[in-house]
GULUM-868491 format. One record per residue (C-alpha): residue in three letters; x, y, z. Coordinates in steps of 0.1 Angstrom, whole numbers, padded with zeros to 4 digits, always signed. Example, Ala and Ser with C-alpha at 12.3 -4.5 7.8 and 13.67 -1.06 7.14 Angstrom:
<sites>
ala+0123-0045+0078
ser+0137-0011+0071
</sites>
This chain:
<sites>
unk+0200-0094-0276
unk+0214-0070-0304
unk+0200-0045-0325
unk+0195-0067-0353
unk+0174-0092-0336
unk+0137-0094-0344
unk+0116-0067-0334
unk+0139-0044-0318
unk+0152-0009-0329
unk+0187+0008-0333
unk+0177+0027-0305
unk+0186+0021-0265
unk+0170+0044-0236
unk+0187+0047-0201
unk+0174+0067-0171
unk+0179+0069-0133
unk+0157+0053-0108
unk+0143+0086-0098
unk+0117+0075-0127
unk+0096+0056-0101
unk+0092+0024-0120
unk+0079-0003-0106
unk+0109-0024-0102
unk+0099-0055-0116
unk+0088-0035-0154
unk+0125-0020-0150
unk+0145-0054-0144
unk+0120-0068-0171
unk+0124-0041-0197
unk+0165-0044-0188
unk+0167-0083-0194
unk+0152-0074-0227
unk+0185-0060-0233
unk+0174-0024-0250
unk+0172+0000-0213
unk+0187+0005-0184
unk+0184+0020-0152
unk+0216+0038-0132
unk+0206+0037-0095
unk+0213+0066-0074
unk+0234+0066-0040
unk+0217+0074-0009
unk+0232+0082+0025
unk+0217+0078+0060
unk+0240+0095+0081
unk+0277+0081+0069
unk+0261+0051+0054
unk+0260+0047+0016
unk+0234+0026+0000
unk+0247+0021-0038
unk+0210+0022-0055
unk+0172+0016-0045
unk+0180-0025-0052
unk+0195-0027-0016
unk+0176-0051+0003
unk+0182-0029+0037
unk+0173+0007+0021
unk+0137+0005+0028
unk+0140-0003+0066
unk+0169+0021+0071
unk+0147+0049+0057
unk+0121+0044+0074
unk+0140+0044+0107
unk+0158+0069+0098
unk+0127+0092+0092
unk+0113+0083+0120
unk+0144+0091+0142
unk+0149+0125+0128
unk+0182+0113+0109
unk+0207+0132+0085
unk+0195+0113+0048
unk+0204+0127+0015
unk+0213+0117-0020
unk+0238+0117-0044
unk+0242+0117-0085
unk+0258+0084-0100
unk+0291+0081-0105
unk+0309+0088-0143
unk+0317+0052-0142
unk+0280+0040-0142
unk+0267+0057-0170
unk+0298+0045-0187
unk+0296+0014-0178
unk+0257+0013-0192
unk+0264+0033-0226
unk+0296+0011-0236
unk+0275-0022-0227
unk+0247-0007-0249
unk+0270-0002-0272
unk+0283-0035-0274
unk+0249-0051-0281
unk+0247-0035-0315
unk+0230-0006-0306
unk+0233+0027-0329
unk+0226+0057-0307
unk+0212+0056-0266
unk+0184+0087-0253
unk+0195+0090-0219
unk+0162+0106-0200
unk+0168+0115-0163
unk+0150+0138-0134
unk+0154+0176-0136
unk+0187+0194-0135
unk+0175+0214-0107
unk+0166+0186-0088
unk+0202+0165-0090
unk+0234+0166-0108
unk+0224+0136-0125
unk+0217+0148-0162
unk+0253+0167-0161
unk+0272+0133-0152
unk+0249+0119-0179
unk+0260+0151-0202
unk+0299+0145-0196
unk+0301+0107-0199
unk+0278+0113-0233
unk+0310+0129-0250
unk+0332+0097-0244
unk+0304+0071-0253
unk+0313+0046-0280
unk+0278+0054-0296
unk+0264+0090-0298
unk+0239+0095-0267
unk+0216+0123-0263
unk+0202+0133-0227
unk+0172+0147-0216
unk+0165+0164-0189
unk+0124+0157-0177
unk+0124+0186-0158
unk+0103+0165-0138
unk+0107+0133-0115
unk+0094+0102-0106
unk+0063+0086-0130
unk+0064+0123-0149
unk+0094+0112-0160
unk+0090+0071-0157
unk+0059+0075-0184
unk+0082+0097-0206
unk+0110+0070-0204
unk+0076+0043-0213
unk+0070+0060-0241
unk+0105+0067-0256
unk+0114+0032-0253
unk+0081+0021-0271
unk+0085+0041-0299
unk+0124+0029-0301
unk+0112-0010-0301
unk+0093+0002-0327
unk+0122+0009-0350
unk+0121+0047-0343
unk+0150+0071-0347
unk+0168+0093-0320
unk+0145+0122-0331
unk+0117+0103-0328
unk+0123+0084-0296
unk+0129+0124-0281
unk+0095+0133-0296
unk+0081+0103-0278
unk+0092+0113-0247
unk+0089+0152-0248
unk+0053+0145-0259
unk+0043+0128-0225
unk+0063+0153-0204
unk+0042+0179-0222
unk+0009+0185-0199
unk+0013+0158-0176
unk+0016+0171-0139
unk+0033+0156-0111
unk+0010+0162-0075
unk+0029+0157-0046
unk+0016+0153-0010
unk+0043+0158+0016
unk+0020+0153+0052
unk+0050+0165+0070
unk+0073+0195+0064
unk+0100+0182+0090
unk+0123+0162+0064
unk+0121+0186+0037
unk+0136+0211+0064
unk+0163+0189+0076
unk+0171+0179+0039
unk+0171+0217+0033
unk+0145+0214+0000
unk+0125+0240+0023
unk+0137+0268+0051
unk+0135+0255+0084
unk+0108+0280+0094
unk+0085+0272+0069
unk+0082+0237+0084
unk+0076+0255+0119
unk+0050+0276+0107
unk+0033+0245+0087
unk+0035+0227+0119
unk+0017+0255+0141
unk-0009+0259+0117
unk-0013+0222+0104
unk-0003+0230+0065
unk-0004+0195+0044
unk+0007+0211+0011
unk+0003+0195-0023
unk+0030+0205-0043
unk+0040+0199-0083
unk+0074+0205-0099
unk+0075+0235-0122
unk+0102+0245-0141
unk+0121+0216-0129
unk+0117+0227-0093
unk+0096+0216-0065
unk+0067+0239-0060
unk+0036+0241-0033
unk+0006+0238-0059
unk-0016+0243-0027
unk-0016+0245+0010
unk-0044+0229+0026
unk-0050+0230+0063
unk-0058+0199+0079
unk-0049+0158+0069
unk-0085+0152+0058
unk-0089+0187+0037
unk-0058+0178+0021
unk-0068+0141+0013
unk-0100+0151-0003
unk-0081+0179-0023
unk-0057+0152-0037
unk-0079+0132-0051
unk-0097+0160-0067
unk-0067+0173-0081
unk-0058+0132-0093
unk-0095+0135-0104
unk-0090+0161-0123
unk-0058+0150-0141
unk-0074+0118-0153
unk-0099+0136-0171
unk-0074+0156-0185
unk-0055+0130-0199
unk-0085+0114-0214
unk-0093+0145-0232
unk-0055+0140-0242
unk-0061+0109-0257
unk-0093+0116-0275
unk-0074+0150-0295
unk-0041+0120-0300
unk-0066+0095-0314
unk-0046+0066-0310
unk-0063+0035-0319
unk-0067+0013-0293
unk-0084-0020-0290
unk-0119-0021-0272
unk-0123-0023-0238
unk-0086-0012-0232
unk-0078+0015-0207
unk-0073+0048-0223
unk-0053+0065-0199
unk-0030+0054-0170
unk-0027+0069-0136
unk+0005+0058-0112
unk+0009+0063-0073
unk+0037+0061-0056
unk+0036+0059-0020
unk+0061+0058+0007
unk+0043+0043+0038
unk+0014+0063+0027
unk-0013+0040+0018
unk-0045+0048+0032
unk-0040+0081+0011
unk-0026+0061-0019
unk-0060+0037-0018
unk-0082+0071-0014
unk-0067+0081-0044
unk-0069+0046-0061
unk-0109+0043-0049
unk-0118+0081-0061
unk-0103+0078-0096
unk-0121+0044-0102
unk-0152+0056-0092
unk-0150+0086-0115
unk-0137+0063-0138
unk-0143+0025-0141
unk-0118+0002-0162
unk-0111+0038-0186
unk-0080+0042-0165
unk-0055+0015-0155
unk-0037+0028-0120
unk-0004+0013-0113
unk+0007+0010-0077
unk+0047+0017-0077
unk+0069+0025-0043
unk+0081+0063-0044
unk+0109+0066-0059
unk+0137+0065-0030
unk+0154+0094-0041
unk+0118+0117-0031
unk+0114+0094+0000
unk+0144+0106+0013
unk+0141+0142+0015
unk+0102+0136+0022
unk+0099+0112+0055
unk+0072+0093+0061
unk+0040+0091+0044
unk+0041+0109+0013
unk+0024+0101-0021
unk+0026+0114-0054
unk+0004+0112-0087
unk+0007+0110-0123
unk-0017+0109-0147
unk-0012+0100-0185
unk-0029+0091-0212
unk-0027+0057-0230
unk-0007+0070-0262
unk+0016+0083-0243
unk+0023+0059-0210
unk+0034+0030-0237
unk+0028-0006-0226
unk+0025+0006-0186
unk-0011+0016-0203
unk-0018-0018-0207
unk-0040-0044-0187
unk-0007-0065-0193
unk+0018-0038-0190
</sites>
């Protein structure tokens, strides 16, 4: 596929696997020949794993989570995101919006920043100050608006407009890994084991943050899916002040959890917002993203809410 073929834009979009797509949309929206996807490295212990692709990742982590093992992650490599702009750039393409998870978060958007310079096509990074389906709608949304023949500004727009007000919950139910990973000190995690904190946390200002600190597996459950409750409706109102047309019967918002061996609070969350809800929201099912499972153990899930002009064809029944 080039530019110039029917239907498709000047513009190309690239992010990291961080996004939390599902990976079937991602290798789907990449045959398509307008995105791409640079996996990041993960390590267990001396082992490398080149991206979230490898067949063994999944069993490793778990394993390793469950053994106590060193895990941790890494930024692409220069020659990655080179390798992705200069391809982009020989399919016709005109300019490439590079989206990616915060800054604070990974090294990932400076790699992205450096390589941009030496680009055969001018490419313009993004940092989401966010992660996983925060991000993965933002990247849905700049790509639809770029298929739609829409300019660099405009493809930014798209994606700075579904960053804006959407909130990524977060429910760690153990604060061992985020310890040994060193996201928290270690004797917070002691002190949250003593007293049985599950905290729900959010990333603010591109950081991961405890949003709440409830005591207790089932307090915390049933907090999470108020909070996801809650940031459905939100996104509803979001779409009612965007007034994007939309046919009848469609959902108007979209609401994606990721889980990481996590499912029973995953299908709480799934049964709550449909109840509250009905067919008005479409919820998409995606693995969390590895880069989150690593530093998280066993069992987490996170949330994203979003409303239907703004998730792009995810939104859809067919998405």
């Amino acid at each position: 596929m080039s530019a110039g073929s029917a239907g498709a834009g000047q513009v190309a979009v690239v992010t990291d696997s961080a996004a939390g797509l599902d990976p079937g949309v991602s290798a789907a929206w990449e045959a398509a020949g307008d995105f791409a996807c640079v996996s990041m490295p993960l390590m267990v212990e001396d082992q490398i794993y080149p991206g979230g692709d490898d067949p063994r990742l999944e069993q490793q982590l778990v394993i390793a989570a469950a053994e106590g093992r060193r895990m941790s992650t890494s930024k692409p490599s220069p020659g990655a995101f080179d390798a992705v702009y200069r391809r982009l750039a020989e399919r016709g393409f005109e300019a490439v919006v590079s989206i990616h998870l915060s800054e604070e978060l990974s090294g990932t958007v400076s790699t992205a920043r450096a390589c941009s310079g030496e680009a055969p096509v001018p490419v313009t990074v993004l940092d989401t100050r966010s992660v996983a389906m925060a991000q993965g709608f933002a990247v849905a949304s700049a790509l639809g608006r770029a298929r739609a023949g829409g300019s660099v500004e405009e493809v930014l727009a798209a994606a700075r407009a579904s960053l804006e007000g959407t909130r990524l919950l977060f429910y760690v139910p153990t604060l061992e890994a985020l310890a040994r990973s060193g996201r928290i000190p270690k004797g917070l995690a002691v002190v949250g084991q003593m007293f049985q904190i599950k905290p729900i946390a959010t990333v603010a200002a591109g950081r991961l943050k405890y949003l709440e600190r409830p005591r207790q597996e089932a307090a915390a459950r049933r907090r999470l899916v108020e909070l996801a409750v809650e940031d459905v409706r939100h996104a509803l109102r979001r779409q009612s002040a965007l007034a994007a047309a939309s046919e009848p019967g469609e959902p108007e918002a979209a609401l994606a959890v990721h889980d990481f061996y996590g499912r029973h609070v995953a299908d709480l969350i799934e049964d709550g917002v449909a109840a509250a809800f009905g067919d008005r929201v479409r919820i998409l099912r995606y693995p969390l993203p590895p880069v989150l499972a690593v530093h998280a153990g066993l069992g987490p899930v996170a949330v994203v809410a979003a409303p239907r002009a703004l998730a792009g064809e995810l939104a859809s029944p067919t998405g």
